[in-house]
Steps between C-alpha positions, in 0.01 A plus 500: 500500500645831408414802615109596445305720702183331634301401779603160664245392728555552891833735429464921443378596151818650293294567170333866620751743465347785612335355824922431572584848387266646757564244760874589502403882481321447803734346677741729407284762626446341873870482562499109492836420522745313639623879673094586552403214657819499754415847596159432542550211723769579672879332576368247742165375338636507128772279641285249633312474176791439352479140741161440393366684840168710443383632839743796523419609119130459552517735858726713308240518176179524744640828667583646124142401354382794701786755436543712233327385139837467335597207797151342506491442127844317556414340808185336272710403225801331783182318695388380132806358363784447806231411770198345324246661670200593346421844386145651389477645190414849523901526738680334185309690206617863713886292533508427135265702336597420161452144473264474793368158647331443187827430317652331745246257495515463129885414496448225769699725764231547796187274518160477710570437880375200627167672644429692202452273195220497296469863604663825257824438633677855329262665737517276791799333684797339314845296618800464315463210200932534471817654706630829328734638663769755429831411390783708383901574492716813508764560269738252723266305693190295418183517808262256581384431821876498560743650317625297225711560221764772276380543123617623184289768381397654741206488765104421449212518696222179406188362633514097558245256471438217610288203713419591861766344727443276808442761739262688295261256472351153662551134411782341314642694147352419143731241406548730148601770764680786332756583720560905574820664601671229720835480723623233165465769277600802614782245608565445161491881352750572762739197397479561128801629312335820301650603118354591198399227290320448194288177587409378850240252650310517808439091514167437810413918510246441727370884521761636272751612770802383360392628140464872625860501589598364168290769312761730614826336377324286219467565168217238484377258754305153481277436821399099531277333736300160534217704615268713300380657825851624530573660197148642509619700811847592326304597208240744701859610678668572187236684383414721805864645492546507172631840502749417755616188347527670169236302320311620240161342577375499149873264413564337823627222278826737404639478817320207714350123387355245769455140438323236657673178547726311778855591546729569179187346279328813380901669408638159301744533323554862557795634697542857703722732690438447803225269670361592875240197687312513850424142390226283679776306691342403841574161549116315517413140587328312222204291467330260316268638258549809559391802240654826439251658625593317878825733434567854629635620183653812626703283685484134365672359213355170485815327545626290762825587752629784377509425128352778386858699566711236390331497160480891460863496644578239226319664207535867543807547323348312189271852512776733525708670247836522517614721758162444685396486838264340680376546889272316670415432850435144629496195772695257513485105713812447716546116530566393869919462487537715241652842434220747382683596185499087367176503311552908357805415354333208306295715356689728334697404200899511411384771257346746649603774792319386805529703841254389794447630831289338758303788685336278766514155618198378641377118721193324281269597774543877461498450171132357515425768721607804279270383224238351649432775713558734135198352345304556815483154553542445838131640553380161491654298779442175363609581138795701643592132669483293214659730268791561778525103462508456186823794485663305751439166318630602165802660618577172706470315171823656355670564811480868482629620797481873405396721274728790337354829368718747308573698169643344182689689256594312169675593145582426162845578451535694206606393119841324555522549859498251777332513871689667746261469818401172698404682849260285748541671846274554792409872591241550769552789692395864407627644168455804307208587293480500212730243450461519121817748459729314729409151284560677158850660671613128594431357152669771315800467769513107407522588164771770504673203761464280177662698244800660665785414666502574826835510641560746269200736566495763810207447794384781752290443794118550461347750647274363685775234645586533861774291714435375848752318691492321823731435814552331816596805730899512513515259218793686213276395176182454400279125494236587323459773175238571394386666163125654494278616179244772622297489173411231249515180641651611827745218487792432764807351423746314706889608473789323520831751591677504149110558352442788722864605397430533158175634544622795693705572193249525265496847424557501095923582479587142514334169294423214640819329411702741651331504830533120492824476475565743748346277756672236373788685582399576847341195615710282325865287487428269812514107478225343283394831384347462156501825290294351238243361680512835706404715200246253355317480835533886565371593121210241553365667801587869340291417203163376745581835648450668178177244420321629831599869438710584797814561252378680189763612140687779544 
C-alpha cells in the first residue's frame, strides 16, 4: 500500500484537508505545545505526566478551567487529549472554534461519552476517541514527554496521534494497539546517528515518530508497518503537520510512501541510506493455534525467542546501500552459562559492521512483569496468573536465564572497503542524551583508526577527558588511575603507569611513535624486558583510547 489518503476504519480520517488545516490552526492558536502545556501545568504535575500520573495535571487543569479564557480553552483541550476526560461541547467549540466538536467528530478524534449515545453528541458531552498530544524539538534537542533527541534542520513543533494508553482508559489494550510516543522510541531518536541522506526507511512506524525525524535529514523516506491501523495514524500525522514536515499535501508521495507488509517485505529488493526500527521485539510465549489477531502488534512479532531480532539483525544489511546504516533497538535471550554477547554475535555476519550495547539486563520474571503489566494485563488476576506462567514456562524451555535490552548499530561497508567495527559491550549506567552524536563520532573515529597509521599520527587529550588517581595515604605512587569521559558515553578507563605516561603527553608536538619510544626508554633495559612486545601492547591500548574518544588526532 502506498501512500493514499483515506479513511481506514477505527483510525483518524487523513482525507479532509481542510478540517486538518483548521484543526492545527486551532491548536496553534491555544498554545498547545510541548512549552504551553508545561507552563500550564506546572514543573511538578507535567513531570508526573510524563510517568503516566494524572491526578496532579487534572488538579492543576481544574483550577485553570476557571481562570482566564485563554487557560480554560487549553485546560479543555489538555483534559481532552492528555487526561481523557470528557468535555461538553459548547467548552471545546469556544477552545477550537474553527473546527469545533463537529469536526472532530467527523475525523474520528473525539466520540460520544459513554452516557450520551444515541443523543447529538457535537452538542452534548464527548471523550477523547485517540491520544494527541504535542510533540516537538528545538534546533539541538528533540521534546517529548522527555527530552529526546539533536536534529539536522532545525526544530518543529507537531501534534501526535495515537491509541489511548493504559492509564487513559479501562480494560486490557486493542491487541492492533497503535502505540504513541513511548520510552522505545524516543529511545531510539536519541540513539540514531543523524546526516543527510537521500533514501531512508522507518521499518514498524507505529505513529510515525521515527519518520518525523527523518523528514528533516531525508531526501525521501519509506514508512512500513504490518498494521493498517498504524499507518492510518502516521498518515493523519503526516498530514496534520504537513507544513512542518515540509510536505506538500496535494504530493505527499514526493517526499513520503508507506507500505503495508511484515518486516523488509513491502521494501524487497530495494536498498537505502540509512534504515531506523523500534521493532516489535518483546519476547512472547507461543501457543497452539494461535491467530494474529491473539498478538499485540505494536509489540509482537509473531515469532518465537527472540527471533524477530536475529532475523532483522541478519537481513538488514541485504536492505542497505553501500555505506548504509541501520539502527534498531531490540531483546535479546541470555542462555543460563553463557556470556550475554554469545547469541548477538551469531547474528551478525563477517560482512557487515556490527556494534551492540546491552542497555539493561533483566531476570524472566521482571521481564513478564514489564509487559504484562504494559498491556494492562494484570487487571485480571486470574489471566495475569496464567499469562505470568506461561512467560515463565517458555523461557524455562530454552534456558533463558535473562533477558538483554539495548541498541544495535549495523553497516555496509562501503564499495571496496571492509568492516572495521565488531563492538558487543555492556553499558548500563547513565549516559548522555542524545547519544546519536557520540555514536556517529565513534564510527567515524574507527574509520580514520582504519586508514592511517597511527604511530605516525599526533593525539591530544579530549576535552571532556579528566584524570583521577588514587592513594593509600603515605604511599609514593599511585594504585589506581583512573581516566573519566564527562559526555558521550561517560566511559572510565583503567591505567596502567607507562599508559598514563603517554597519555599525559598527548598534547600534539610529539606522534605516537615518538612518545613510545620514549617510554621505552624510560621504563625499559631491565632483565626480560621485551621492547617489542612493550610497544605492541602500549599501541594496542593507545588505539582503544582513540576508539572510545578519550585521545582524539591532533
Amino acid at each position: 500500500m502506498h501512500f493514499t489518503a483515506g479513511n481506514t476504519p477505527d483510525a483518524p480520517r487523513s482525507d479532509l484537508p481542510e478540517l486538518l488545516s483548521a484543526l492545527a490552526a486551532d491548536l496553534r492558536g491555544i498554545g498547545y505545545t510541548v512549552d504551553g502545556v508545561a507552563a500550564l501545568l506546572g514543573e511538578s504535575a507535567y513531570s508526573a505526566l510524563g510517568r503516566d500520573q494524572l491526578i496532579p495535571s487534572l488538579i492543576a487543569t481544574e483550577a485553570a478551567a476557571k481562570g482566564d479564557p485563554d487557560a480554560a480553552a487549553l485546560a479543555a483541550v489538555v483534559r481532552l487529549w492528555l487526561l481523557a476526560v470528557p468535555q461538553h461541547a459548547e467548552v471545546l467549540d469556544a477552545a477550537l472554534p474553527g473546527i469545533r466538536t463537529e469536526g472532530l467528530l467527523t475525523l474520528g478524534l473525539v466520540e460520544p461519552s459513554a452516557a450520551e449515545t444515541g443523543t447529538d453528541s457535537a452538542s452534548g458531552t464527548v471523550r477523547a476517541k485517540a491520544d494527541l498530544r504535542p510533540y516537538g524539538w528545538s534546533g539541538n534537542a528533540a521534546a517529548g514527554a522527555d527530552e529526546t533527541d539533536a536534529d539536522s534542520g532545525g526544530g518543529a513543533e507537531l501534534w501526535v496521534a495515537s491509541d489511548l494508553a493504559a492509564h487513559q482508559q479501562p480494560g486490557v489494550l486493542r491487541h492492533d494497539h497503535v502505540l504513541g510516543i513511548g520510552q522505545a522510541s524516543t529511545t531510539l531518536v536519541q540513539t540514531t546517528i543523524r546526516r543527510q541522506v537521500s533514501r531512508a526507511l522507518d521499518l514498524g512506524t507505529g505513529c510515525g515518530i521515527q519518520t518525523f525525524h527523518l523528514l528533516h535529514h531525508a531526501d525521501h523516506v519509506t514508512a512500513t508497518d504490518i498494521s493498517a491501523r498504524a499507518l492510518a495514524f502516521t498518515r493523519f500525522n503526516l498530514l496534520l503537520n504537513a507544513e512542518a514536515l515540509r510536505i506538500d499535501p496535494s504530493r505527499p508521495e514526493d517526499r513520503i510512501s508507506l507500505r503495508l507488509g511484515s518486516l523488509l517485505e513491502p521494501v524487497a529488493g530495494e536498498t537505502f541510506d540509512l534504515v531506523v526500527s523500534n521493532p516489535p521485539f518483546v519476547i512472547t510465549p507461543r501457543s497452539l493455534g494461535e491467530a494474529a489477531a491473539d498478538q499485540f502488534t505494536y509489540r509482537d512479532g509473531g515469532l518465537p525467542g527472540d527471533d524477530i531480532v536475529a532475523s532483522l539483525v541478519r537481513e538488514l544489511p541485504s536492505a542497505l546501500a553501500p555505506a548504509g546504516t541501520a539502527q534498531l533497538l531490540g531483546n535479546w535471550e541470555v542462555t543460563a552459562g553463557t556470556a550475554w554477547q554469545e547469541r548477538p554475535q551469531s547474528w551478525a555476519g563477517p560482512d557487515v559492521d556490527a556494534w551492540f550495547i546491552q542497555r539493561e539486563l533483566v531476570g524472566p520474571e521482571q521481564y513478564a512483569e514489564t509487559w504484562l503489566r504494559d498491556a494492562s494485563e494484570s487487571r485480571d488476576r486470574q489471566h495475569y496468573q496464567d499469562a505470568y506462567a506461561a512467560y515463565l514456562d517458555d523461557f524455562a524451555s530454552r534456558n533463558v536465564a535473562g533477558i538483554g535490552f539495548g541498541m544495535i548499530f549495523l553497516r555496509r561497508p562501503a564499495a571496496g572497503a571492509r568492516p572495521v567495527i565488531s563492538r558487543f559491550e555492556e553499558i548500563t549506567y547513565p549516559i548522555e542524551q542524545p547519544i546519536g552524536p557520540c555514536l556517529g563520532a565513534a564510527v567515524e573515529r574507527a574509520d580514520w583508526v582504519a586508514a592511517n597509521n597511527l604511530a605516525a599520527t599526533h593525539l591530544l587529550v579530549a576535552e571532556d577527558v579528566t584524570e583521577e588517581r588514587h592513594q593509600r595515604p603515605g604511599a609514593e605512587h599511585p594504585g589506581v588511575i583512573l581516566l573519566r569521559q564527562g559526555s558521550g558515553l561517560r566511559r572510565t578507563n583503567l591505567l596502567s603507569t607507562e599508559l598514563a605516561g603517554f597519555v599525559s603527553a598527548c598534547d600534539g608536538d610529539l606522534s605516537v611513535g615518538q612518545i613510545t619510544g620514549a617510554l621505552e626508554a624510560l621504563l625499559g633495559g631491565g632483565d626480560g624486558f621485551d621492547g617489542e612486545t612493550f610497544r605492541n601492547g602500549l599501541l594496542a591500548e593507545v588505539r582503544n583510547l582513540v576508539l572510545d574518544g578519550f585521545l582524539l588526532p591532533a
